[in-house]
C-alpha positions in Angstrom: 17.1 16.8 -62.2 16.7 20.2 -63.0 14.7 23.1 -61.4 13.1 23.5 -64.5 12.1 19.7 -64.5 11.2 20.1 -61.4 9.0 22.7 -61.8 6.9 21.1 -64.2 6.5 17.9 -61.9 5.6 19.9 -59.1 3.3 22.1 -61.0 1.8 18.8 -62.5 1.1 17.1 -59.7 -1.2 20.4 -57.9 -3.0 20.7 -61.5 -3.2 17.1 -61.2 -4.9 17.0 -58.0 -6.9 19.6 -58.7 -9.0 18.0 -60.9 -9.6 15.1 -58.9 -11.0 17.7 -56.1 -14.8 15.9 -56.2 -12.7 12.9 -55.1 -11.0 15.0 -52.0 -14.5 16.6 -51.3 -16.7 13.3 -51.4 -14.3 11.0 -49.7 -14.6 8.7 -52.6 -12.1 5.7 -53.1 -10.1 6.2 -56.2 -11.5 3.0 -57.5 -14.9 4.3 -59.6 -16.5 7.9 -59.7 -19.6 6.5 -58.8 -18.4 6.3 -55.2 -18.8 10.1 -55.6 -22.8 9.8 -55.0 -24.9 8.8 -51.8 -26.6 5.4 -51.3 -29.9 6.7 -53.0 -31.8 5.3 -50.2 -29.4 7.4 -47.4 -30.3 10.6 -49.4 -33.8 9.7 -49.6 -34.5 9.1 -46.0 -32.5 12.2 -45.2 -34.6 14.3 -47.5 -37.6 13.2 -45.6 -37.1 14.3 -42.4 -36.4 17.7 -43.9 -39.5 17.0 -45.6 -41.3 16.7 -42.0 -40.1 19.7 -40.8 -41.8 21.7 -43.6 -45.1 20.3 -43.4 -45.1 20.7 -40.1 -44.0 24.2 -40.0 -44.8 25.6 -43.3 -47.5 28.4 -42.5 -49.4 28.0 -45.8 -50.2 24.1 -44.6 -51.3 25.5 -41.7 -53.8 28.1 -43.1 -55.3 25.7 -45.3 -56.0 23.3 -42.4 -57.7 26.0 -40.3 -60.0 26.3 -43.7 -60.9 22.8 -43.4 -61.8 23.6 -40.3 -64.4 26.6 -41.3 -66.1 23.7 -43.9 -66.2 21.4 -41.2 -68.4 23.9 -38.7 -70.3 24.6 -41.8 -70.8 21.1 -42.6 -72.5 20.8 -38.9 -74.5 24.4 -39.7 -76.1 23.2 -42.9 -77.0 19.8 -40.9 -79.1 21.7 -38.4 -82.9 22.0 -39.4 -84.9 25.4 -39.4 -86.1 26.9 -36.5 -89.8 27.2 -35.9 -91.5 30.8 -35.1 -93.3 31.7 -32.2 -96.1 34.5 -32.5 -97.9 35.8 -29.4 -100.9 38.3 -29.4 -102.3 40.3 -26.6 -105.3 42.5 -27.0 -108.0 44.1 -24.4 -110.5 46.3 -24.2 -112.2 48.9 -21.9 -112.6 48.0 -18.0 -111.6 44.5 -19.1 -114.5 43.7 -20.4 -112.9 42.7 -23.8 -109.6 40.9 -24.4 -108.5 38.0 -26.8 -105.0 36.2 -27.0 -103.4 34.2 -29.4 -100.3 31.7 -29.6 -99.1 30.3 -32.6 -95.9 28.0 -33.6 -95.1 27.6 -37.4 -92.3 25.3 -38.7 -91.2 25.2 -41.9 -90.8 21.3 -42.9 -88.0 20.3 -45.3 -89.7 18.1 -47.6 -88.3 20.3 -50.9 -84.7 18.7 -50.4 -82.9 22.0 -49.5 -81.1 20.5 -46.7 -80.3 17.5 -48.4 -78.5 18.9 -51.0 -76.9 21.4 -48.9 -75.4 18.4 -47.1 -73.9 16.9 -50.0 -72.7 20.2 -51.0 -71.0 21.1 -47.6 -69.6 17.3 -47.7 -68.1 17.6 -50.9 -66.3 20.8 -50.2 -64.8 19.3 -47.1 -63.2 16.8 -49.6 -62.2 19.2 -52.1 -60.2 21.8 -49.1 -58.8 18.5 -47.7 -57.8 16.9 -51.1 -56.3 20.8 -52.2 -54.6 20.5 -48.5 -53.1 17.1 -50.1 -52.1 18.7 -53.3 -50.3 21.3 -51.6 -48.7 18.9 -49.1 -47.3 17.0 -52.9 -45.9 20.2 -54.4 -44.5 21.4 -51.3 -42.2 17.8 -50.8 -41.6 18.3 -54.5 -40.2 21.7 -53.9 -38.3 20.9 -50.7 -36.9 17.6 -52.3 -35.6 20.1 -55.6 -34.5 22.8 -53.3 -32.6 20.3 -51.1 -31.3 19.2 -54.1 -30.7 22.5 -55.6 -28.5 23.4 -51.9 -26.7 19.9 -52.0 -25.5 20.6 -55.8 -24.9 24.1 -55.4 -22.3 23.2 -52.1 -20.9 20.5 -54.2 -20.2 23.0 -56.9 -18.9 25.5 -54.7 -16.4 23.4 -52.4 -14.9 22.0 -56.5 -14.5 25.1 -56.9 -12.6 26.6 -53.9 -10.7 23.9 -53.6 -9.8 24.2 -57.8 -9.1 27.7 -56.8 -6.5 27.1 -53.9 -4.6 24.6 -56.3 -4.7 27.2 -59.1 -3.4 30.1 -56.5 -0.2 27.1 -55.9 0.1 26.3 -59.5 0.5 30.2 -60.1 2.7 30.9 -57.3 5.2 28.4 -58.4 4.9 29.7 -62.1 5.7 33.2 -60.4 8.5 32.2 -58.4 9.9 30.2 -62.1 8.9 33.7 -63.8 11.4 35.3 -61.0 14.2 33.1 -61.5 14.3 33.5 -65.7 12.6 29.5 -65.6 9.4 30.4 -67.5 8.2 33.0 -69.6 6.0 35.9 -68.4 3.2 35.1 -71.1 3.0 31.6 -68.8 2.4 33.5 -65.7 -0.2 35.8 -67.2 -1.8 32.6 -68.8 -2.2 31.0 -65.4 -3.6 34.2 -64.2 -6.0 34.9 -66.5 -7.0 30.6 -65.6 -7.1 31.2 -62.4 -9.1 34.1 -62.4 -11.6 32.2 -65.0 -12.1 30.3 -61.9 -12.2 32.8 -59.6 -14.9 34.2 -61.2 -17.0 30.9 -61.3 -16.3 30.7 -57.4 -17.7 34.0 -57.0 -21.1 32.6 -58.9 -21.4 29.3 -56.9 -21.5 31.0 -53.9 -24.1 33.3 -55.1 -25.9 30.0 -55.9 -25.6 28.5 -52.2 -26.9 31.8 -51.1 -29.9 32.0 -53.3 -30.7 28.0 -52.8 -30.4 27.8 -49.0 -32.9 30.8 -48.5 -35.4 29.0 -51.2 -35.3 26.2 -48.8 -35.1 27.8 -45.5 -38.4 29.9 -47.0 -40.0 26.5 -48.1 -39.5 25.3 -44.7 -41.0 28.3 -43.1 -37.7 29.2 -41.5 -34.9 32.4 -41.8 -32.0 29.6 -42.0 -31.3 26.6 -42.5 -30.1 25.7 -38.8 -29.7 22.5 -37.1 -31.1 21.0 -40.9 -29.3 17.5 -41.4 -29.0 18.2 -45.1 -27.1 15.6 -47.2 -23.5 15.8 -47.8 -23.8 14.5 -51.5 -26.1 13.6 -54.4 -27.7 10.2 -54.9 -26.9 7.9 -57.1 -29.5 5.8 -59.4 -31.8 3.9 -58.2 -31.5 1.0 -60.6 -35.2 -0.8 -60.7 -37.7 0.3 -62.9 -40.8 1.1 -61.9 -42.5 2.0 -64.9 -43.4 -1.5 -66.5 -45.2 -2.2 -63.1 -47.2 1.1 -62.3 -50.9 1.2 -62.3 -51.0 4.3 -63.2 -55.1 4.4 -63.2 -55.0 3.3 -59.7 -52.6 5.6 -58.7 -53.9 8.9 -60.7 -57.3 8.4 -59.1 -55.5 8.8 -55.8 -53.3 11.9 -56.8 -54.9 14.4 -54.7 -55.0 17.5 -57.7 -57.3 15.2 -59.7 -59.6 13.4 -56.7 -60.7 17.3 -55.7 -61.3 17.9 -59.3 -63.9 15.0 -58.8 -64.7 16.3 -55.7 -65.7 19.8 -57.4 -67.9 17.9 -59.5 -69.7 16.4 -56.8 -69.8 20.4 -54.9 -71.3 21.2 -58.9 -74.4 18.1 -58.4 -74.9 19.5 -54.6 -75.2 23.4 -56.2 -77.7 21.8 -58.5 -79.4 19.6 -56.4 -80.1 23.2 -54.3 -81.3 25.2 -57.2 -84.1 22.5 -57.9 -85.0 22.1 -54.2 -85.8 26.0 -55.2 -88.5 25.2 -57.7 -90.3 23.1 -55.7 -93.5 24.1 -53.3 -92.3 24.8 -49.8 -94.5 23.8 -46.4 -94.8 25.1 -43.2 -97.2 23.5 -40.2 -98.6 25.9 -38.6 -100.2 25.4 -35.0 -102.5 28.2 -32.6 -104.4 28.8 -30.1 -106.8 31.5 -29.6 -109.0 32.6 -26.5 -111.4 34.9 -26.4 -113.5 37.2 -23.4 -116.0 39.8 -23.9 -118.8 40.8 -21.6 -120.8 43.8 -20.8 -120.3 46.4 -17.4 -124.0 45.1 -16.2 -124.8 41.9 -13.9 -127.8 39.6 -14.6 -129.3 36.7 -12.7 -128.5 33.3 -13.9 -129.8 29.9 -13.5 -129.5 29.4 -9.6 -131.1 33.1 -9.6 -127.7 34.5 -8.3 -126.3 38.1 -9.8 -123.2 37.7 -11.8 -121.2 39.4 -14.4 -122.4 39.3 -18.2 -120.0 37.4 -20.2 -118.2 34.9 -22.9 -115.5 32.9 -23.0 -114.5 31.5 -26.2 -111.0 29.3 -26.8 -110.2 28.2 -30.5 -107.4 25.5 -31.4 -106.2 25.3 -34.8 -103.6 23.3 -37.3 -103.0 24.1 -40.7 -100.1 24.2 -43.5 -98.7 27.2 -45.8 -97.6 25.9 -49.0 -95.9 28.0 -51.4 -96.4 27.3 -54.8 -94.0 28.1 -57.5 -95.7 29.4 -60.6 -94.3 32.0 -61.6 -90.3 31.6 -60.5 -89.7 27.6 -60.1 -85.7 29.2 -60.3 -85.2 28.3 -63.6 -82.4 30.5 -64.1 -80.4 28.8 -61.0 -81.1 25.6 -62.3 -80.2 26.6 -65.9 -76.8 27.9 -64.3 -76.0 25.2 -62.0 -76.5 22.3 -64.5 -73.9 24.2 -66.7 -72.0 24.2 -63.6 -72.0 20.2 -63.6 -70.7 19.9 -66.8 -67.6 22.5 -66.4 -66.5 21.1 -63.5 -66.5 17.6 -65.5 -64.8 18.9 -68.4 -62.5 20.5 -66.3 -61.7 16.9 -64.0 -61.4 15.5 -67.6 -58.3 17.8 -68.2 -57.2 17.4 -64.8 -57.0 13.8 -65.6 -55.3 13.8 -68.9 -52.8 16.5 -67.4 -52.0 13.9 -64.7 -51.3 11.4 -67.2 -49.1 13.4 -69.7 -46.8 14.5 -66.4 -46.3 11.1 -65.4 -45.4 9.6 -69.1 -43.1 12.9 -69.0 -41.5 12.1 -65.7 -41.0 8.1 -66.5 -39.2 9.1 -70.0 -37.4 11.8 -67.8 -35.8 9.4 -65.2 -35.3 7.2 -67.6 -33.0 9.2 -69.4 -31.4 11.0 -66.5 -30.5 7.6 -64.7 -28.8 6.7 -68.1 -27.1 10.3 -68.5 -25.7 9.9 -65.0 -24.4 6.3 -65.8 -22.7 7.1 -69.1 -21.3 10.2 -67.3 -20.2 8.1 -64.1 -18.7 5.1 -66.2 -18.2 6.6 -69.4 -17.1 9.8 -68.7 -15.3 11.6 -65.7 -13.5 8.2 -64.9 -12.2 8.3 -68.4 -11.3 12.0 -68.4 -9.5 11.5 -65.3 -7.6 8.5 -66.1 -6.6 10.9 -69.7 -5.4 13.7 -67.3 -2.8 11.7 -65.8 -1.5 10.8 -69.5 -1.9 14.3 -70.6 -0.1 15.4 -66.9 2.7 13.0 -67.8 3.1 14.5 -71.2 3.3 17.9 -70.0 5.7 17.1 -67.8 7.9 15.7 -70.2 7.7 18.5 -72.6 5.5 16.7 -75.1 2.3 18.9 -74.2 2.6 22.7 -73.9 0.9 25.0 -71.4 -1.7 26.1 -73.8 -2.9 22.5 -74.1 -2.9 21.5 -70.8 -4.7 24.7 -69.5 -7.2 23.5 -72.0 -7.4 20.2 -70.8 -7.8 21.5 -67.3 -10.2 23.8 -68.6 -12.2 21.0 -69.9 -11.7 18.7 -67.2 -13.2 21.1 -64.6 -16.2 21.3 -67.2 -16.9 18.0 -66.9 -17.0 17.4 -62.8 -19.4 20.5 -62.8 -21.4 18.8 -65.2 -21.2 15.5 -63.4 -22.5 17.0 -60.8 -25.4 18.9 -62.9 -26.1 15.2 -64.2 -26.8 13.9 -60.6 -28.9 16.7 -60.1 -30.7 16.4 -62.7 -31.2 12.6 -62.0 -32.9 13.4 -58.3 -34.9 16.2 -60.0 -36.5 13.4 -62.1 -36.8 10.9 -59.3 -39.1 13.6 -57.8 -41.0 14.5 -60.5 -42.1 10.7 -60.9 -42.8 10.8 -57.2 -44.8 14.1 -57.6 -47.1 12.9 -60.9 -48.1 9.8 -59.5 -49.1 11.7 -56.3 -47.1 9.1 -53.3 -45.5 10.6 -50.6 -42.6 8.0 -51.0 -40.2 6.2 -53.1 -41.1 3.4 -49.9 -44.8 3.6 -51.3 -44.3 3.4 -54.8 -42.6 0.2 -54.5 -45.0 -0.9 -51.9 -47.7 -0.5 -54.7 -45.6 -2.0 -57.3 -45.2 -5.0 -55.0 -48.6 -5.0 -55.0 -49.0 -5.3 -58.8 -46.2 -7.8 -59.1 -48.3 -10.1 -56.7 -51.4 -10.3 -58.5 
């Protein structure tokens, strides 16, 4: 065989293997592509232990749960009735001849509903801070299971693409050393250059990704790096039942946290209200005293028993009444006015909560739909077929059939299509957690636990 022959063998084979690099990265079996992706269940329970680590370190969590702990110590304030007032009066005159004191205790009873209402109120803004607290708890695992995601995909890009690099830096050396010995043309070597600086260039670019990925998580997870974080190795694969013909989505929609503290707002809106009527309404106070009198004159006279004794009165008065104010004139019919509008925004505003809910998860169940079947025609339908094409195309450039041109191209276009492989598993885990994130369950574990649920009635 010649050098020239092999050359091109040699020079086949690393281009060869260069494109099956998401095989040599993954540790799949050269059987099916699909062997590329994780056991959708390892990723999943792998993302949720990430998962706990942000919501239990995520500073934003934690400031919103110190606010449901200001509502709950107003919640006991507004439960606590009014205190009663204590007036005490002193007077006395000249060589104590004179004097008078008073005690009185008035107590404002809460028979207009005030407190009542303020009750509800303080109630119902507990639920909302802890249903918002829920809310935020959804969108941050959405976020974490994307930016895991994002990392995951970003490696896998990067690691194709270093280890396409280091083939291409072979492939060119050998062209160089052929160059040198009068084998191939120069134009070859600077072709192979100008490929392998194509990809180069994309290397350069993935690891900006990584970067940029790995500090949106390590932010999401209130952290500076992404230490001692078990992240998954690869990208799951599809999760093959379908959900969607089993959902109650009513059921579930009423529990998704965004649109229960819409509701809850409303019921905040009723308490507001209930409070500005309790402000129309005649207020009453019990009101209590006692009052004790002495006066007397700086003489002595005799009394019955014919005695001398001092001149003087004593006089002690006990009274109970009530203070009732009487709205005329302002029975707040401006706060009234204002919080009944009040009533209905918030209600309008849970209505579009609702319908938002539902449009996201129609959205996300046509999403997944399509991404699981984007992932499957690209797993069976796709890279296995370009890869079994590149050994054909390999063995026709080696046999002089094919020129380098042609199968730069090919390469070219083969490398396109693990990158977008890879894009299309993304892009299928992004939609398994946007289906998670509309219907508002932590889990995929407790979507199929309600789906079970639906199947058995």
């Amino acid at each position: 065989m010649s050098l020239n022959n092999q050359y091109r063998i040699l020079t086949s084979v690393l281009l060869f293997l260069g494109l099956l690099t998401p095989s040599l990265l993954l540790g799949q079996t050269k059987d099916s592509a699909s062997l590329d992706l994780s056991p959708p269940e390892v990723y999943w329970t792998q993302v949720e232990r990430v998962i706990e680590i942000g919501l239990r370190e995520n500073p934003e969590i934690a400031a919103l749960r110190l606010g449901e702990s200001i509502s709950e110590s107003e919640l006991r304030q507004v439960r606590l009735f009014p205190n009663p007032t204590l007036s005490v009066q002193l007077e006395g005159g000249r060589q104590g001849m004179y004097g008078e004191r008073m005690l009185g205790i008035e107590m404002p009873l809460p028979l207009d509903g005030r407190r009542g209402a303020a009750v509800r109120t303080a109630r119902a803004s507990i639920e909302e801070i802890r249903f918002e607290i829920a809310d935020r708890e959804r969108l941050l695992r959405r976020a974490i299971r994307d930016a895991v995601t994002a990392v995951v995909a970003a490696r896998l890009r990067r690691d194709f693409l270093k280890l396409s690099l280091e083939l291409a830096e072979r492939s060119q050396t050998l062209t160089s050393e052929a160059v040198d010995q009068g084998l191939r043309a120069p134009l070859e070597l600077n072709k192979e250059t100008v490929f392998l600086n194509g990809i180069r260039a994309r290397r350069e670019m993935a690891e900006a990704d990584v970067t940029e990925a790995e500090v949106t998580l390590a932010t999401l997870l209130g952290r500076e790096s992404l230490t001692n974080i078990g992240l998954p190795e690869s990208l799951p694969g599809v999760i093959h039942d379908d959900v969607a013909d089993t959902l109650n989505k009513e059921d579930l929609l009423s529990k998704r946290p965004d649109v229960a503290a819409s509701r809850a707002r409303i019921r905040i809106s009723e308490g507001l209200l209930g409070e500005a009527r309790a402000g129309g309404r005649p207020t009453v106070d019990l009101m209590f005293g006692i009052r004790e009198m002495k006066s007397g004159f700086p003489l002595k006279g005799l009394n019955s028993n014919g005695e001398f004794s001092p001149i003087e009165d004593r006089m002690r008065f006990t009274g109970v009444g009530m203070r009732i104010g009487i709205p005329i004139f302002n029975r707040n019919q401006g706060g009234i006015s204002a919080a009944t509008t009040s009533v209905e925004r918030a209600r309008r505003i849970a209505t579009s909560a609702e319908i938002v809910a539902r449009n996201e998860v129609s959205t996300a169940i046509v999403r997944l739909r399509r991404a699981k079947r984007s992932l499957e025609i690209m797993t069976r339908g796709v890279v296995q077929q370009a890869r079994d094409n590149l050994r054909v195309i390999a063995l026709s450039y080696e046999d002089g059939a094919m020129s380098l041109d042609e199968f730069l191209r090919e390469r070219r276009a083969a490398i396109d299509l693990e990158l977008e492989f890879i894009e299309a598993a993304r892009a299928n885990a992004v939609a398994e957690t946007s289906l998670l994130a509309s219907l508002g369950v932590t889990t995929r574990c407790e979507l199929t636990a309600n789906c079970q649920k639906e199947k058995a009635k």
